[in-house]
Biopython code that builds the backbone (N, CA, C, O; Angstrom):
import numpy as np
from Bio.PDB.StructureBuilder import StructureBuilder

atoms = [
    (1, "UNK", "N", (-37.844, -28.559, -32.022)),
    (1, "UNK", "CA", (-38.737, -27.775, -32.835)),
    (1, "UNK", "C", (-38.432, -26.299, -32.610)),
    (1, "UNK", "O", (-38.078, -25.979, -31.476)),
    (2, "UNK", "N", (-38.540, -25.205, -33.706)),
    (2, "UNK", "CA", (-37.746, -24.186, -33.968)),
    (2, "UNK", "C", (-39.504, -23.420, -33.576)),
    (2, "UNK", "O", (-40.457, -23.634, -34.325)),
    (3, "UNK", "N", (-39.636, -22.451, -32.156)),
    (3, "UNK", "CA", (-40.481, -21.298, -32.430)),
    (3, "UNK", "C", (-40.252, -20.147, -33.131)),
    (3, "UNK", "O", (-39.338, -19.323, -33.130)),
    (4, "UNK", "N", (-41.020, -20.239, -33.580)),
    (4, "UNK", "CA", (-41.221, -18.527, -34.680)),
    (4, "UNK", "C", (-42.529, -17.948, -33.875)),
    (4, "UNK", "O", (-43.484, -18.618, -33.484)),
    (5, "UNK", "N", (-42.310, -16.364, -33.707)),
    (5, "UNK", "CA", (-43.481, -15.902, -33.577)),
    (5, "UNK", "C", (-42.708, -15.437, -31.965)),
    (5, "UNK", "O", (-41.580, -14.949, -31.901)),
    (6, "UNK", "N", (-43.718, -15.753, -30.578)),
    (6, "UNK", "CA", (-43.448, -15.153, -29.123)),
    (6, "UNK", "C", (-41.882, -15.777, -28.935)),
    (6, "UNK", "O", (-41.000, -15.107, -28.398)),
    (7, "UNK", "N", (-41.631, -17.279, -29.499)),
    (7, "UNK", "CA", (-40.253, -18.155, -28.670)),
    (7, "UNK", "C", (-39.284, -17.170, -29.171)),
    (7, "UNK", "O", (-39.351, -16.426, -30.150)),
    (8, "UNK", "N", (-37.770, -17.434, -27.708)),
    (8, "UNK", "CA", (-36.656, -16.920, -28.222)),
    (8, "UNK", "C", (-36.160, -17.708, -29.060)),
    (8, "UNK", "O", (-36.041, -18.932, -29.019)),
    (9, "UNK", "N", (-35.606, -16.294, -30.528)),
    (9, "UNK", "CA", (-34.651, -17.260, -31.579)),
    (9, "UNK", "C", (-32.979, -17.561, -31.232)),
    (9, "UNK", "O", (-32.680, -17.559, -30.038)),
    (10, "UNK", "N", (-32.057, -17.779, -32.084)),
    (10, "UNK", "CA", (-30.929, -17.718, -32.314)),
    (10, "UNK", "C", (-29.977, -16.811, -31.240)),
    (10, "UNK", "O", (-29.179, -17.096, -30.348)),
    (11, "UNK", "N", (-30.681, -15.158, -32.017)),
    (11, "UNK", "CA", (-30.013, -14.522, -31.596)),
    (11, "UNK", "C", (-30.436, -13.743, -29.870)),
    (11, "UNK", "O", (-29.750, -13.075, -29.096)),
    (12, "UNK", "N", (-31.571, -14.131, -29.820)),
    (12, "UNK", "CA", (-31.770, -14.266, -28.376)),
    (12, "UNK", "C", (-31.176, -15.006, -27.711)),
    (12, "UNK", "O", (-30.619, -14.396, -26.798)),
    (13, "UNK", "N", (-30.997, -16.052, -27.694)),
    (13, "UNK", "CA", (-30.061, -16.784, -27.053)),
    (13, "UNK", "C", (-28.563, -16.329, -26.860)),
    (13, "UNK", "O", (-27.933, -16.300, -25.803)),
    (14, "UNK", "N", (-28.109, -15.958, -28.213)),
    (14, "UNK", "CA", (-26.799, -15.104, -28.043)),
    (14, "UNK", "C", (-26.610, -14.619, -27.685)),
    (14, "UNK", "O", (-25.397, -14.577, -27.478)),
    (15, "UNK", "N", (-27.484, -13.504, -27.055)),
    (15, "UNK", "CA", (-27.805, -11.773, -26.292)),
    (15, "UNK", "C", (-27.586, -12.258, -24.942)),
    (15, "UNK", "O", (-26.700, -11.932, -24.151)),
    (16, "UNK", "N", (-28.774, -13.301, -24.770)),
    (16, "UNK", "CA", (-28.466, -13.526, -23.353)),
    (16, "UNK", "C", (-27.035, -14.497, -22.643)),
    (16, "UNK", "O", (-26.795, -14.944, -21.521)),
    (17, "UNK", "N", (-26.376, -14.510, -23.850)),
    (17, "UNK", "CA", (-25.353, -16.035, -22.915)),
    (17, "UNK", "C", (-24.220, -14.359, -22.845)),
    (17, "UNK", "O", (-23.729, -14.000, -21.775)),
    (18, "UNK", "N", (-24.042, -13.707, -23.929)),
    (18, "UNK", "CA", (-22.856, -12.440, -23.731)),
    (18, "UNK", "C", (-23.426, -11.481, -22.739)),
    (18, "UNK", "O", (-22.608, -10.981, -21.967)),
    (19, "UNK", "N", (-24.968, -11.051, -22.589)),
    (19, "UNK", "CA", (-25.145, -10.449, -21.084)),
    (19, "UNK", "C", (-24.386, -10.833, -20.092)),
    (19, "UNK", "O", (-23.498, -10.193, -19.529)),
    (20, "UNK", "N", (-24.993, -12.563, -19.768)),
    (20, "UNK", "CA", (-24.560, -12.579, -18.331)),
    (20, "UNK", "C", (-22.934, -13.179, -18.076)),
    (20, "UNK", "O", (-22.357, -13.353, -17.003)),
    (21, "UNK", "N", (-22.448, -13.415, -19.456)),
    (21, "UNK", "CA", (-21.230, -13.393, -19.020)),
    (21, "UNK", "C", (-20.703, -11.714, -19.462)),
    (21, "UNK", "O", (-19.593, -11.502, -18.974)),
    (22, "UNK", "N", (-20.980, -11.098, -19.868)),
    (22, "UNK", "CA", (-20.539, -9.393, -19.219)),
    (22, "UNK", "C", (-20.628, -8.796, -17.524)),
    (22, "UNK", "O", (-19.855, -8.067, -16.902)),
    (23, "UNK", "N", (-22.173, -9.588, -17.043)),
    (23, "UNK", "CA", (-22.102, -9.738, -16.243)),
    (23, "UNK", "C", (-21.523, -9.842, -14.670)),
    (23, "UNK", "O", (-21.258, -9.124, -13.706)),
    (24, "UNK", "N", (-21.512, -11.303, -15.115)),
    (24, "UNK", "CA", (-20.422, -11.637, -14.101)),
    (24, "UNK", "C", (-19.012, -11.365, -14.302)),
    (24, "UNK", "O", (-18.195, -11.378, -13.381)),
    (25, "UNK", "N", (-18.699, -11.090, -15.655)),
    (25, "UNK", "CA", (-16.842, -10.809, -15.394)),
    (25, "UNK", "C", (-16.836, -8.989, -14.928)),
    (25, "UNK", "O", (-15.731, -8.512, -14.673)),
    (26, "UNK", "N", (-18.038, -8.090, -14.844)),
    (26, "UNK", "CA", (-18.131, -6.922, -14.204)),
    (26, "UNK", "C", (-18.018, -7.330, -13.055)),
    (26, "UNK", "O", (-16.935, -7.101, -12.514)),
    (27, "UNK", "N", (-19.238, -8.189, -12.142)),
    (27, "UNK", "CA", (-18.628, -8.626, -10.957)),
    (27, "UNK", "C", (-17.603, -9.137, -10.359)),
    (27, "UNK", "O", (-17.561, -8.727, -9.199)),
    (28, "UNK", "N", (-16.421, -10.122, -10.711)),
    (28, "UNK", "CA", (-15.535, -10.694, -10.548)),
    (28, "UNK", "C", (-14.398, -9.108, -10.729)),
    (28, "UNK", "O", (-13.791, -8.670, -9.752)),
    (29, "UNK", "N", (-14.314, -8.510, -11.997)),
    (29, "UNK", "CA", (-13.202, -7.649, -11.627)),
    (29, "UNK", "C", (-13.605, -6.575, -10.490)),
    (29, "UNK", "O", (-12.802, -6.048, -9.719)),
    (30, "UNK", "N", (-14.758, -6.388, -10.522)),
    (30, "UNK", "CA", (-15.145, -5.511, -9.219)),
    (30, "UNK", "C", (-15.063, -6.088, -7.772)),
    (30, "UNK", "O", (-15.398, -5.357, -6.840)),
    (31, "UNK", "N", (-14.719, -7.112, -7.582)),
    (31, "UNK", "CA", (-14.077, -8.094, -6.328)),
    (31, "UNK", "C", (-12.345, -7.993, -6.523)),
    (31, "UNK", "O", (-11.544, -7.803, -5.607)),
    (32, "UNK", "N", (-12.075, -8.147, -7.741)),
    (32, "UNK", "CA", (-10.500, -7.926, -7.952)),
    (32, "UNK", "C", (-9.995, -6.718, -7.448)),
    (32, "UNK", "O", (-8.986, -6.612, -6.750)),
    (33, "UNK", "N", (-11.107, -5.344, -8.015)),
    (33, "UNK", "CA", (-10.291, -4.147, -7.824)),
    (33, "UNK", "C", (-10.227, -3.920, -6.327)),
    (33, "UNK", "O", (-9.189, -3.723, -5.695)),
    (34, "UNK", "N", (-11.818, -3.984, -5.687)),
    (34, "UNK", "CA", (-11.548, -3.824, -4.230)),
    (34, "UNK", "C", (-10.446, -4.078, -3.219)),
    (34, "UNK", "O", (-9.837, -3.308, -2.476)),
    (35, "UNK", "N", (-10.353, -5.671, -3.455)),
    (35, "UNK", "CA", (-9.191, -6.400, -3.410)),
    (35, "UNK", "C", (-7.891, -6.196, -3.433)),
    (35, "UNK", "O", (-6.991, -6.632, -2.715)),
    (36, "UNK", "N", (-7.893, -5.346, -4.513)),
    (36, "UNK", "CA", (-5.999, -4.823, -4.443)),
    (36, "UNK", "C", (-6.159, -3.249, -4.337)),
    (36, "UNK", "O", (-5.141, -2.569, -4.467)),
    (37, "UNK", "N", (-7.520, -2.560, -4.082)),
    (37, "UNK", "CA", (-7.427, -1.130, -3.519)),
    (37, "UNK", "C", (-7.410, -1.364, -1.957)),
    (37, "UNK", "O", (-6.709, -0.604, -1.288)),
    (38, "UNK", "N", (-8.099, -2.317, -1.352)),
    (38, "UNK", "CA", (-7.781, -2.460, -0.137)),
    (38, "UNK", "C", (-6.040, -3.235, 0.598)),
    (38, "UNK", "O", (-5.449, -3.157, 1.676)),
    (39, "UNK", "N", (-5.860, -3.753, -0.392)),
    (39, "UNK", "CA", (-4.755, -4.836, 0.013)),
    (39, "UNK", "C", (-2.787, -3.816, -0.419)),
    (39, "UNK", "O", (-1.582, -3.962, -0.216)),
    (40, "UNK", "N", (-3.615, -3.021, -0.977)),
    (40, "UNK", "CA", (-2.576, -1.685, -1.435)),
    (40, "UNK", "C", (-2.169, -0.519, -0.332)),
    (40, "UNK", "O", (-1.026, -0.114, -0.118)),
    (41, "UNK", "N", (-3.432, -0.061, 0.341)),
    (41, "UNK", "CA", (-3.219, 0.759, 1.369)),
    (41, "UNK", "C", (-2.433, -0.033, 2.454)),
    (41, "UNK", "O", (-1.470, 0.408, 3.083)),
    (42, "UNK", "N", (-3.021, -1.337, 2.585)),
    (42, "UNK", "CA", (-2.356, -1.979, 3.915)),
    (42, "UNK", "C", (-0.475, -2.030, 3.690)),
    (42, "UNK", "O", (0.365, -1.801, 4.561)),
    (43, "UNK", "N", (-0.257, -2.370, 2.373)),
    (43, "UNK", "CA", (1.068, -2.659, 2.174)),
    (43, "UNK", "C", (2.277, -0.734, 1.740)),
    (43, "UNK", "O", (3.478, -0.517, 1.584)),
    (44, "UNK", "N", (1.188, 0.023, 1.728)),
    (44, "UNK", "CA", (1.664, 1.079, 1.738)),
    (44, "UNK", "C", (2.188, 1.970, 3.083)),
    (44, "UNK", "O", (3.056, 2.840, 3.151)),
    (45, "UNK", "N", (1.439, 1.484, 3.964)),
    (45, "UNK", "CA", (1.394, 2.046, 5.011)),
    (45, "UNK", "C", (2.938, 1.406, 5.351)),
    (45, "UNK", "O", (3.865, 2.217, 5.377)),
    (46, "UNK", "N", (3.202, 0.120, 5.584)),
    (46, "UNK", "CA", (4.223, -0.159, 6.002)),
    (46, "UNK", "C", (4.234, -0.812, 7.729)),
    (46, "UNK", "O", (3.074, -0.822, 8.138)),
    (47, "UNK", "N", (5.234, -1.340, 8.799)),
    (47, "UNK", "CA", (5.350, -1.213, 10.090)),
    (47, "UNK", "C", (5.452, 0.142, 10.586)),
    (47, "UNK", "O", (6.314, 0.989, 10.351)),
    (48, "UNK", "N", (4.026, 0.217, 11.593)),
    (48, "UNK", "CA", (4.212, 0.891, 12.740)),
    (48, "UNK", "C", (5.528, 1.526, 13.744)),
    (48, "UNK", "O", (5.544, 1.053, 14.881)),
    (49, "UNK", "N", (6.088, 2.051, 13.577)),
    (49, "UNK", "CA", (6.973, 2.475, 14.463)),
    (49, "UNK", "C", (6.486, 4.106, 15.324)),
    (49, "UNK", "O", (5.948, 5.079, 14.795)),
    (50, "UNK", "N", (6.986, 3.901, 17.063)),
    (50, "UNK", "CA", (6.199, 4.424, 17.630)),
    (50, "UNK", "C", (7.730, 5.050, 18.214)),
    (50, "UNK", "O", (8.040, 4.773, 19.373)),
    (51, "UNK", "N", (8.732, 5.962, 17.307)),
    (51, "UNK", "CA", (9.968, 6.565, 17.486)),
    (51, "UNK", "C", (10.847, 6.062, 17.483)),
    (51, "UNK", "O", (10.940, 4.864, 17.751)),
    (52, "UNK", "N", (11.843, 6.846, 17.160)),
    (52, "UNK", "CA", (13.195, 5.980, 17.169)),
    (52, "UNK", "C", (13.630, 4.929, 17.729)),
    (52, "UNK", "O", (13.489, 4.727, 18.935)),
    (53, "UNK", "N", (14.396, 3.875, 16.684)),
    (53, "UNK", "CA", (14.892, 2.623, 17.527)),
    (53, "UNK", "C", (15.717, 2.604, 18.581)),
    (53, "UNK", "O", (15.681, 3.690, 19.160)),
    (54, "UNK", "N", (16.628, 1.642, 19.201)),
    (54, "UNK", "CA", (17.013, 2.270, 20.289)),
    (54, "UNK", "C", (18.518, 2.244, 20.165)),
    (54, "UNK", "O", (19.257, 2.456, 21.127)),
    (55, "UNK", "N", (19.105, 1.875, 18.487)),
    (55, "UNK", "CA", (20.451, 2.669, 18.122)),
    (55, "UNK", "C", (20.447, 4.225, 17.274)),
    (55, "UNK", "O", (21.283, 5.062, 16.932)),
    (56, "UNK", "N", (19.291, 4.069, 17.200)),
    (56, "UNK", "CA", (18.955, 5.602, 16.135)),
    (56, "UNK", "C", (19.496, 6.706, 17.887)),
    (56, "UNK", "O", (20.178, 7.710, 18.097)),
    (57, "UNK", "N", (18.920, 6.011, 18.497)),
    (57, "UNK", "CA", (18.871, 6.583, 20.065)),
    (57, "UNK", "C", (20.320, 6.649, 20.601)),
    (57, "UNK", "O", (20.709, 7.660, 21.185)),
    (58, "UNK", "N", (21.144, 5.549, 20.402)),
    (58, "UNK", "CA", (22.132, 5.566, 21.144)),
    (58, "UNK", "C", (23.418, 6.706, 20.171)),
    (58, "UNK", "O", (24.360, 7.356, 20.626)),
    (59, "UNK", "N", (23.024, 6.586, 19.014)),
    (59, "UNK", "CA", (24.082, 7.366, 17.997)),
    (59, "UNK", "C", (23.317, 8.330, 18.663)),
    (59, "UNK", "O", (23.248, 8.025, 19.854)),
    (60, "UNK", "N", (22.828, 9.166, 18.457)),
    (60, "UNK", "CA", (22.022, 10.555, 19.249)),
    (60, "UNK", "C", (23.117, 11.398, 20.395)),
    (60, "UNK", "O", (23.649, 12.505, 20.476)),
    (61, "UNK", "N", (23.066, 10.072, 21.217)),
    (61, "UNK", "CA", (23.800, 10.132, 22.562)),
    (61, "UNK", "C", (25.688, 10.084, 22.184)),
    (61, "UNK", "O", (26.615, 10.483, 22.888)),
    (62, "UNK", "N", (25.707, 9.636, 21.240)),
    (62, "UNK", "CA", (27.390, 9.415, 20.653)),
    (62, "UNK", "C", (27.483, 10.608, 20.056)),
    (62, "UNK", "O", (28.498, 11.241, 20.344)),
    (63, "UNK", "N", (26.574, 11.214, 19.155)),
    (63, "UNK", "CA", (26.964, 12.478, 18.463)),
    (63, "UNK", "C", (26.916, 13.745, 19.233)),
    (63, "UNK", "O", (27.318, 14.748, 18.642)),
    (64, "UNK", "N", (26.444, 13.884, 20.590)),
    (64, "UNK", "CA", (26.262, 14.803, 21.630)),
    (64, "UNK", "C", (27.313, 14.822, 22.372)),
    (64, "UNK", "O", (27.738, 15.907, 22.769)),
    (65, "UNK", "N", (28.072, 13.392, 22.779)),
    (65, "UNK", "CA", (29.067, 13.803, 23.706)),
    (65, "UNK", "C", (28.815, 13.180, 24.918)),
    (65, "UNK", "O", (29.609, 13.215, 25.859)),
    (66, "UNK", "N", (27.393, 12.426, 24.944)),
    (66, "UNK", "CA", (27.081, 11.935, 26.379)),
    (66, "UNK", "C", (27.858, 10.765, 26.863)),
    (66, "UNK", "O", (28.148, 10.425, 28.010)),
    (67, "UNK", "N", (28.158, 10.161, 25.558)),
    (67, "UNK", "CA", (28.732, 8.967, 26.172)),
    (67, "UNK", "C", (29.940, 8.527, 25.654)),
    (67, "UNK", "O", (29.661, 8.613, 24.458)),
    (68, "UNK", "N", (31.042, 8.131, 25.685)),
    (68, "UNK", "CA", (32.162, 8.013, 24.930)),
    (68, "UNK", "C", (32.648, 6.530, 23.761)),
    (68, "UNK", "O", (32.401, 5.366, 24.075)),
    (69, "UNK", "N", (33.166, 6.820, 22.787)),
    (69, "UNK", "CA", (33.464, 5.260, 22.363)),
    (69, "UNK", "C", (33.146, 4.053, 22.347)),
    (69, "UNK", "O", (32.488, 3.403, 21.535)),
    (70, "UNK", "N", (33.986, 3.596, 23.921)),
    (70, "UNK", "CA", (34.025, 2.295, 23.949)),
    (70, "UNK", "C", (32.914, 2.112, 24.918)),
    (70, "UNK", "O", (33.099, 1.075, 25.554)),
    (71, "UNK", "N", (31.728, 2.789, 25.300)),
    (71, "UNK", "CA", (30.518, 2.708, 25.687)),
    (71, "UNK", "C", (29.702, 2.489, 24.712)),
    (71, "UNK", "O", (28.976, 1.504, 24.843)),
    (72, "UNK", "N", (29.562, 3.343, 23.415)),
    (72, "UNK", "CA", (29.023, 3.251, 22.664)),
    (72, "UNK", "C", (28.916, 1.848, 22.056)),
    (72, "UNK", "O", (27.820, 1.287, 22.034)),
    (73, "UNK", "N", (30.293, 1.114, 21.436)),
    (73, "UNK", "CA", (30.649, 0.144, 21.054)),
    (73, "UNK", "C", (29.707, -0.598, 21.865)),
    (73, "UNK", "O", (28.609, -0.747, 21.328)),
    (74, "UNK", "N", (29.886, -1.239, 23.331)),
    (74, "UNK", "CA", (29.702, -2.067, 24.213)),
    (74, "UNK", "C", (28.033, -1.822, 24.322)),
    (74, "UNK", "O", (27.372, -2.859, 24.277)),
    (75, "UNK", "N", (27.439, -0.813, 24.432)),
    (75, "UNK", "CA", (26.009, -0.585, 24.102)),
    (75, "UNK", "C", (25.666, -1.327, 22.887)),
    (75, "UNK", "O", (24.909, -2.297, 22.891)),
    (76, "UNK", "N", (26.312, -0.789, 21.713)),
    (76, "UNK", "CA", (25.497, -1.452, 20.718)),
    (76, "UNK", "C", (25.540, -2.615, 20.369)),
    (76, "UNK", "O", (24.716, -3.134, 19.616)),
    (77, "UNK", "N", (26.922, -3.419, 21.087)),
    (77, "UNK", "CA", (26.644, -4.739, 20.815)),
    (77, "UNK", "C", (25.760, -5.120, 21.333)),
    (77, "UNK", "O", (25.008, -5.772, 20.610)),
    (78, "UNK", "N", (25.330, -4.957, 22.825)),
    (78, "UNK", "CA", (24.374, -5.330, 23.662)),
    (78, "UNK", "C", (23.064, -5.391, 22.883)),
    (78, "UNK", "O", (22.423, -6.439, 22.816)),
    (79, "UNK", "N", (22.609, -4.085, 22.204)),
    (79, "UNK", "CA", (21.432, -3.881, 21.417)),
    (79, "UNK", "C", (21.506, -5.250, 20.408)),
    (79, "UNK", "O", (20.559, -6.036, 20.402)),
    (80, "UNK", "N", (22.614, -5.457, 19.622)),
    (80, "UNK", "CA", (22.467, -6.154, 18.418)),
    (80, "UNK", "C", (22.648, -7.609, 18.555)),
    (80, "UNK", "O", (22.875, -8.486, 17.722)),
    (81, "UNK", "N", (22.515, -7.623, 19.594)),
    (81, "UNK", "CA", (22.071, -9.764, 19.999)),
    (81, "UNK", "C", (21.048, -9.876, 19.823)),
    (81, "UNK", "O", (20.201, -8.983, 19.790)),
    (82, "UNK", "N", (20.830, -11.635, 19.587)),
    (82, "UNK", "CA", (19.644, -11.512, 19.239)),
    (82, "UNK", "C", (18.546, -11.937, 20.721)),
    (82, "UNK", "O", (17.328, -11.975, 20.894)),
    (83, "UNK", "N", (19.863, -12.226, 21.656)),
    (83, "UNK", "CA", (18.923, -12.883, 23.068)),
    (83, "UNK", "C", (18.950, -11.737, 23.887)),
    (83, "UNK", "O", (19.886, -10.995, 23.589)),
    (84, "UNK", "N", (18.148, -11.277, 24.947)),
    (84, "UNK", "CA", (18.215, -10.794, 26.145)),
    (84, "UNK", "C", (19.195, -10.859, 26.588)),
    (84, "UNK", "O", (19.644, -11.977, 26.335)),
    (85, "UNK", "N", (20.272, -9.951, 27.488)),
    (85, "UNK", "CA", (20.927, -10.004, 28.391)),
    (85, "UNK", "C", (20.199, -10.592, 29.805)),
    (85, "UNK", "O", (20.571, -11.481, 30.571)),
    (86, "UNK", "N", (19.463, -10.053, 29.816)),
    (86, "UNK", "CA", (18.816, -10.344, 31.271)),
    (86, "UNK", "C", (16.964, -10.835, 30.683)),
    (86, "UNK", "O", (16.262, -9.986, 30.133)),
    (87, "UNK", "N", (16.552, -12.008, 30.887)),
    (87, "UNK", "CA", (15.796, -12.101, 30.687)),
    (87, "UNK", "C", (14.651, -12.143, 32.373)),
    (87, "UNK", "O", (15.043, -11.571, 33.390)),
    (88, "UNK", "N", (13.668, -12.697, 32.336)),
    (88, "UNK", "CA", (12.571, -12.759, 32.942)),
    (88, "UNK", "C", (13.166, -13.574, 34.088)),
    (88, "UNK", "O", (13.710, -14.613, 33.713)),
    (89, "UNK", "N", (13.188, -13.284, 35.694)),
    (89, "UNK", "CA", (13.341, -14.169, 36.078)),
    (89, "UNK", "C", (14.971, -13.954, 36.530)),
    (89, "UNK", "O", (15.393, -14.686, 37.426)),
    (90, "UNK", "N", (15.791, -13.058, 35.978)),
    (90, "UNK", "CA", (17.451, -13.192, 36.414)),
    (90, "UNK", "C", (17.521, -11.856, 37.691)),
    (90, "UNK", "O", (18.577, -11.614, 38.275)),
]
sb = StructureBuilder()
sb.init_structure("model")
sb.init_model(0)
sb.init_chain("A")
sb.init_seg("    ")
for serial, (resi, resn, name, xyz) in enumerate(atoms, 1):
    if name == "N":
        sb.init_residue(resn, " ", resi, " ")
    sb.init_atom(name, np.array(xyz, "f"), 0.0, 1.0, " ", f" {name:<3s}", serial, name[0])
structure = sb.get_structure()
């Protein structure tokens, strides 16, 4: 049975179903944006590094004169393994 008079009509009903879905898709992209404004800084920033690595370091020492060649060489292989020379315990 169709109210006329106080009941909601037609277009009340319409009003309210496009409110609350305006609604909620305001909420949902406002979870999205946070989301990739927070998740943006983190990936901007990048790894921490707390000074030079320790061939940025050893070229340093090669371009000064401190150390010669086939030190250098023999250093940086050392650096560029992937195991310990001396681990825990030797």
């Amino acid at each position: 049975m169709m109210y006329y008079g106080n009941g909601m009509n037609g277009w009340g009903m319409f009003l309210m179903i496009v409110n609350s879905l305006l609604f909620w898709g305001l909420v949902a992209a406002g979870i999205v944006a946070m989301a990739r404004y927070t998740g943006r800084d983190v990936l901007r920033r990048g790894p921490v590094t707390h000074g030079p690595v320790p061939q940025q370091m050893l070229a340093e020492r090669f371009a000064r004169g401190d150390i010669d060649e086939d030190e250098y060489t023999r250093r940086l292989q050392v650096l560029d393994t992937k195991t310990p020379a001396h681990g825990p315990g030797d």
